[in-house]
C-alpha positions in Angstrom: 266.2 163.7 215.8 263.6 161.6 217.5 259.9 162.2 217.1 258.4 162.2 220.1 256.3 158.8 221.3 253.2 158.1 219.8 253.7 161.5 217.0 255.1 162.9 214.1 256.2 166.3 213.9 255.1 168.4 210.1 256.0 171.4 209.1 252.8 171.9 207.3 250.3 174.0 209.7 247.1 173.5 207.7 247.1 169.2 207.8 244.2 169.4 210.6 242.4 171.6 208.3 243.1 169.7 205.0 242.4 166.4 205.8 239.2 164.5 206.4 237.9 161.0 208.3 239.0 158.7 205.8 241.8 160.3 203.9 245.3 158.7 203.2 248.1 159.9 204.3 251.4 158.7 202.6 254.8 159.2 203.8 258.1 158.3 201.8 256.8 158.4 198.9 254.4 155.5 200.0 256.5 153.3 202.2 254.7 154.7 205.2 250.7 154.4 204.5 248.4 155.5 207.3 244.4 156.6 207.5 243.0 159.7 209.2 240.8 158.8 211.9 240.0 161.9 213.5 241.5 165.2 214.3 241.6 167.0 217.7 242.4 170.2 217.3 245.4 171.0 215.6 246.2 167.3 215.6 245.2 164.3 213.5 244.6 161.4 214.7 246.0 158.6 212.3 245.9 154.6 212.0 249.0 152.8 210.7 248.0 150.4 207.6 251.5 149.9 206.7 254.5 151.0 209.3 257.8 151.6 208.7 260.6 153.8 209.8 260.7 157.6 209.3 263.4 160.2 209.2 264.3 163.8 208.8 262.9 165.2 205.7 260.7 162.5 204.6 257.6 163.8 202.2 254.3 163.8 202.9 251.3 163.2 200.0 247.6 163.5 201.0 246.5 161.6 197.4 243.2 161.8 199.3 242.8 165.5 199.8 242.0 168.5 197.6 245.0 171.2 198.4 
């Protein structure tokens, strides 16, 4: 499955609540690094600092945010 241009589908319906301006958000166990920008919504607005390719099932660590 394909995530749609320009987004990443989560399965986690709180992210736009638990995340601020500033945060980290880490995905495959690191190889993926971005920063929160904003938040629209139920969206969040994110910045690539490190790219890379991701797949089904790939985890997601805020080491940033208090959950």
């Amino acid at each position: 499955r394909r995530c749609p241009p320009g987004g990443l589908p989560v399965t986690y319906a709180a992210l736009a609540r638990d995340v601020r301006r500033g945060d980290r958000v880490l995905i495959d166990d690191g190889r993926v690094e971005l920063h929160v920008t904003g938040k629209r919504s139920a969206e969040v607005i994110c910045e690539v600092v490190r790219g890379g390719t991701v797949g089904d099932n790939k985890g997601i660590n805020l080491p940033d945010s208090s959950l």
